[in-house]
KOLMARKE-363238 format. One record per residue (C-alpha): x, y, z. Coordinates in steps of 0.5 Angstrom, whole numbers, padded with zeros to 4 digits, always signed. Each point is the difference from the previous one (the first is absolute). Layout:
# residues N
XYZ...
# end
This chain:
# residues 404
-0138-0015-0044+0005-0006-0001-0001-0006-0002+0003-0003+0006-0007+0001+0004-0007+0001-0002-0004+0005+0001-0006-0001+0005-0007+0003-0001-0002+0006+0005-0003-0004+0005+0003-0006+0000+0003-0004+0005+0005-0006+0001-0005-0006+0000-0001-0004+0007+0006+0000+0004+0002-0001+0007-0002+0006+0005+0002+0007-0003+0006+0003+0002+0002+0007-0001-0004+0006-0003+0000+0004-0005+0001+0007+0004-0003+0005-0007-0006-0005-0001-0001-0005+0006+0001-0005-0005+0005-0007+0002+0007+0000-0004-0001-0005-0005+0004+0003-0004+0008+0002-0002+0002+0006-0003+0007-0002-0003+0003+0008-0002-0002+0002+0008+0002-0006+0003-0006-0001+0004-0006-0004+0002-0007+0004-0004-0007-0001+0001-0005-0002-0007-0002+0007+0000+0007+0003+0000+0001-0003-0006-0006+0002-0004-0002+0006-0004+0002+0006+0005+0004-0004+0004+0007+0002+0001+0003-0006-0002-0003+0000-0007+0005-0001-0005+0005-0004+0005+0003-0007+0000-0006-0003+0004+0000-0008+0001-0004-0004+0006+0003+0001+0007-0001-0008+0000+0005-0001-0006+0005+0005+0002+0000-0004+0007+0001-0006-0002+0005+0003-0005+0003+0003+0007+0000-0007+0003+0004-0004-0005+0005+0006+0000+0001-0001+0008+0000-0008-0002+0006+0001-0005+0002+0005+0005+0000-0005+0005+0004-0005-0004+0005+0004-0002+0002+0002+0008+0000-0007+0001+0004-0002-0006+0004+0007+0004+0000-0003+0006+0002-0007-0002+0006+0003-0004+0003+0004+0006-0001-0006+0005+0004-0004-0005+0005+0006+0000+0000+0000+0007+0002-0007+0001+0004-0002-0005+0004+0006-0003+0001+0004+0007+0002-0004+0004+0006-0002-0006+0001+0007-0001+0002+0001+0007+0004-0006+0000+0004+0002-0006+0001+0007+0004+0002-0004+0007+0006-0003-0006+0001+0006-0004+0001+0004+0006+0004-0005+0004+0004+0000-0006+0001+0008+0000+0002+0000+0007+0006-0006-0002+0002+0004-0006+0000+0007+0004+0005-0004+0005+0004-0003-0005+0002+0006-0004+0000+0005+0007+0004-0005+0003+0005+0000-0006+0000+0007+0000+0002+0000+0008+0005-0005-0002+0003+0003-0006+0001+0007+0004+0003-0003+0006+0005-0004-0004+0000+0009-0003+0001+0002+0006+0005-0005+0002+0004+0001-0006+0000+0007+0000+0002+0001+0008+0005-0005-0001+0003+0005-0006-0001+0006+0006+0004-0003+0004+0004-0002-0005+0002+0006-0002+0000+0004+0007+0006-0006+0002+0004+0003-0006-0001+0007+0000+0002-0001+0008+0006-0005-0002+0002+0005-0006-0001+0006+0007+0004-0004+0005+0006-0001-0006+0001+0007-0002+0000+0001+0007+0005-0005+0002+0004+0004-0007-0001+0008+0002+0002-0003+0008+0007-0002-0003+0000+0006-0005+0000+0005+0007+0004-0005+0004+0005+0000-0006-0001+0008-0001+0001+0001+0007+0007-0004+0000+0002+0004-0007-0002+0007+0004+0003-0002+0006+0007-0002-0003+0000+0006-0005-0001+0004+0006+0005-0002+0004+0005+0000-0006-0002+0008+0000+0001+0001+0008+0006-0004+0001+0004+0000-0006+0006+0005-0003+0001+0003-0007+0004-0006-0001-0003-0005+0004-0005+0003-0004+0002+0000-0007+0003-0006+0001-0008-0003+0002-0002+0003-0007-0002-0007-0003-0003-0003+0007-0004+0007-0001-0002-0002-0008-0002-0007+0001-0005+0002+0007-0003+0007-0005-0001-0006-0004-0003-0005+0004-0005+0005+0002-0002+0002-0007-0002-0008-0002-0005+0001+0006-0005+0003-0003-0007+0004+0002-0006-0004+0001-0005-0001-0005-0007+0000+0000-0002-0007-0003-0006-0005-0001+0003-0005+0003-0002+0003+0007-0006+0001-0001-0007-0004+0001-0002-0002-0008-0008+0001+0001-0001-0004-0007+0001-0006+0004-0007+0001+0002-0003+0001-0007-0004-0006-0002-0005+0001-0006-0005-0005+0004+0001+0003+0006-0002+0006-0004-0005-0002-0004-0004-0003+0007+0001+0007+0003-0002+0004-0005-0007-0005-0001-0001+0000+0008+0001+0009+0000-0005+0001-0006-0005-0005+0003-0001+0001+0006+0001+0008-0002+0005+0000+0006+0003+0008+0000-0004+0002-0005-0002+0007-0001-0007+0004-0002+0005+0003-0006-0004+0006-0004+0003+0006-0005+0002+0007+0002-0004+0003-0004+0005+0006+0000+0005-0004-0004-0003-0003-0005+0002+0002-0007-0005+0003-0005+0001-0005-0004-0004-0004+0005-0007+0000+0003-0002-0003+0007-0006-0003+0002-0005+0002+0006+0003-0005+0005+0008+0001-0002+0002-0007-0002+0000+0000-0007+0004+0004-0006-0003+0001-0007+0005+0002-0006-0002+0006-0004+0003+0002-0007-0002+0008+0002+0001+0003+0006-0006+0000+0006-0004+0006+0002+0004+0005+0002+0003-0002+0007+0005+0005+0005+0007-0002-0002+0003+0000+0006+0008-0003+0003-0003-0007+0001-0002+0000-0007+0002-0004-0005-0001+0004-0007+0003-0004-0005+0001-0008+0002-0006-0004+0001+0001-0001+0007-0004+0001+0007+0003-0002+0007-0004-0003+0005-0002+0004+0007+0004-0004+0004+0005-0001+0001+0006-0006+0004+0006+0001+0005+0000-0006+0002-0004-0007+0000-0003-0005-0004-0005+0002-0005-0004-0002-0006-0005+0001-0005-0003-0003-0006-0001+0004-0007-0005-0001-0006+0004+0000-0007-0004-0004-0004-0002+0005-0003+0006+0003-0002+0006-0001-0004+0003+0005+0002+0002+0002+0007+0005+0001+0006-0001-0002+0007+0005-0001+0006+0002+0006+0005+0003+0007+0000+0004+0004+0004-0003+0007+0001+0006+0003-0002-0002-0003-0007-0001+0007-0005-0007+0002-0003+0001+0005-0004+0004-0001-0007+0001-0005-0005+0007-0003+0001+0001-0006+0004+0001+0002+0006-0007+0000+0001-0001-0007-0005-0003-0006+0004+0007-0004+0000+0004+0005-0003+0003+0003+0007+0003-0001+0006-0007+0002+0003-0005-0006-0002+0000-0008-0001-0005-0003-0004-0003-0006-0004-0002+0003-0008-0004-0003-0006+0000+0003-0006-0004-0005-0004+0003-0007+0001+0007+0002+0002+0001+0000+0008+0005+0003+0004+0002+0002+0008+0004+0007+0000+0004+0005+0004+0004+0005-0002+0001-0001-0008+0002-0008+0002-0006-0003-0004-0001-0008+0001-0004-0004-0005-0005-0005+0004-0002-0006-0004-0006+0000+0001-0005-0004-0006-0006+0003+0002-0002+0006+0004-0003+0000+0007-0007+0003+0000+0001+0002+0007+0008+0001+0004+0000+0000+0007+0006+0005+0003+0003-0002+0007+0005+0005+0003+0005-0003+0006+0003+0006+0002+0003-0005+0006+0004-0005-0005+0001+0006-0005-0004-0004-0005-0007+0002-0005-0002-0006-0003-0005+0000-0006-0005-0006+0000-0005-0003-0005-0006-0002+0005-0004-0004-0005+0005-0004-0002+0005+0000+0008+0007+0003-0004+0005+0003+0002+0001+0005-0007+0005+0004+0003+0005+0001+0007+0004+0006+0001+0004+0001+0006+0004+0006+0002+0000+0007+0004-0007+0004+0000+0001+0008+0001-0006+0000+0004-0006+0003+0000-0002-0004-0005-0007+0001-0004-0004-0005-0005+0001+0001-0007-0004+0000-0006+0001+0002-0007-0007-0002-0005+0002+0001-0008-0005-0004-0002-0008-0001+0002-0001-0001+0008+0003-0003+0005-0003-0002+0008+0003+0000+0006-0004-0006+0003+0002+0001+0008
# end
């Protein structure tokens, strides 16, 4: 038995005491003791010789009582202590932490007009600016219309005046009269020459690049790819991908392998030499947009694609950005470009986008590539697409991810 209690005789009991409380239910005798290792109140004979607790902690109930008693004491005090603490918390914390919370919201809500109120501003002052230059260039390809007008008007009145002399010379005149006339006849051939047949001309035609603004793009592309406004559930057709690929479950994302993958059937659609996959929609009209993962790669091609692109071979023609059939944004380690049709342009960029956003204005015949992290506009191409167009991917080099 420990030394923490001492160990009563059979038969003794705990002395004159206040009435008797509980008894003991093995022996009917009252709990006058505390069994420490079963944590429970014993009789004196639970504790002797032939008791279940011989051997264990056994100490006197009153001694763990009062033991019990000063930790509730302690206890007690520290709850108060507790209370006190959070008292004072609630009456002289609280109430400043909501009042710097008024302020700093206040100040937020004052922030947020100030800066959205500049960027109404500044893009009205844009759209002034550029309807202004719309018109412009509206009232100078109309006054460039009017003038050739007024000079082809002249052209058929002269051409008229020259036919009609012409014709009367050849109905009216003589051999003699007629040879006589041969210089009048030279210098009417001759004036009629120096008229010449219209040309086509830029002068007539509208100039869209008047619309182009680099912040009127940049605001664009940001308010498309964060609202998601015209994007697409873009996934692979599996049918396409190059053996040199795997696909994922969900045909989202493209994993570059040295060897070729399982067996897979070669069909048309497939591409068996490049490492290219073409999405399964594809576009005719309208404004679209997705986002790409890149960060892992440093080697990839991403844009869009004619489905006349070829598939089978290793020339060019079926290169990403080699052809007629497909333009793209590449990176091979820190090199950057936008191609098309073997026209490569590099693209200064310091460092590469862990994710690219692609947006396809079929509309306004332009694809955009866009950094989302950063709001950058990395390239803009402007041009005539033979649709329907497909979205592209290229992968020599770990992963890429189509985002959405």
């Amino acid at each position: 038995m420990s030394s923490e209690g001492t160990e009563p005789g059979p038969g003794s009991g705990p002395g004159p005491g206040p009435e008797p409380g509980p008894l003991c239910p093995d022996h009917g005798q009252a709990l006058s003791w505390f069994c420490g290792s079963e944590r429970r109140p014993v009789c004196a004979a639970c504790t002797g010789l032939g008791g279940r607790c011989r051997g264990h902690r056994i100490r006197r109930a009153e001694e763990r009582a009062e033991e019990l008693r000063n930790k509730i004491v302690d206890q007690c005090e520290r709850l108060q202590l507790q209370s006190a603490g959070i008292s004072k918390y609630m009456a002289d914390v609280l109430p400043g932490k909501n009042q710097r919370a008024v302020s700093m919201a206040s100040a937020a809500r004052e922030l947020v007009i100030q800066r959205l109120s500049l960027v109404r501003s500044l893009c009205e002052s844009e759209e002034q600016r550029l309807l202004e230059q719309v018109h412009g260039e509206e009232e100078r390809a109309h006054q460039s219309i009017l003038t050739q007008r007024v000079h082809w008007a002249e052209a058929l009145q002269k051409l008229d005046t020259i036919r009609t002399s012409l014709v009367g010379m050849l109905t009216h005149l003589d051999d003699l009269q007629l040879i006589q006339k041969e210089q009048e006849i030279f210098e009417r051939t001759e004036e009629a020459e120096g008229i010449l047949d219209p040309q086509e001309s830029e002068m007539l035609n509208f100039n869209e690049k008047c619309t182009r603004s680099p912040l009127l793009t940049q605001l664009w592309a940001t308010a498309v790819l964060g609202s998601l406004s015209g994007t697409e559930d873009i996934r692979i057709d599996e049918r396409t991908v190059s053996p040199f690929l795997q696909l994922s479950d969900d045909r989202k994302t493209l994993t570059f392998s040295t060897k070729k993958s399982k067996p897979c059937a070669d069909g048309p659609e497939r591409f068996d030499h490049w490492p290219n996959a073409l999405a399964a929609t594809s576009f005719q009209d309208g404004l679209h947009a997705w986002i790409v993962n890149v960060q892992n790669s440093c080697a990839y091609k991403v844009g869009v694609a004619s489905g006349h692109l070829p598939r089978k071979g290793s020339g060019s023609d079926c290169r990403l950005g080699h052809n007629a059939f497909s333009w793209v944004f590449s990176r091979y380690d820190q090199e950057f470009r936008f191609s098309h049709n073997a026209q490569h342009e590099p693209l200064g960029l310091l460092r590469g986008p862990a994710q690219l956003g692609v947006l396809l204005d079929l509309q306004a015949r332009e694809l955009l590539f866009y950094e989302p992290a950063s709001g950058t506009v990395l390239y803009t191409y402007h041009g005539a697409f033979p649709g329907p167009l497909f979205p592209v991917f290229a992968v020599a080099d770990q992963t890429i991810s189509i985002v959405r």
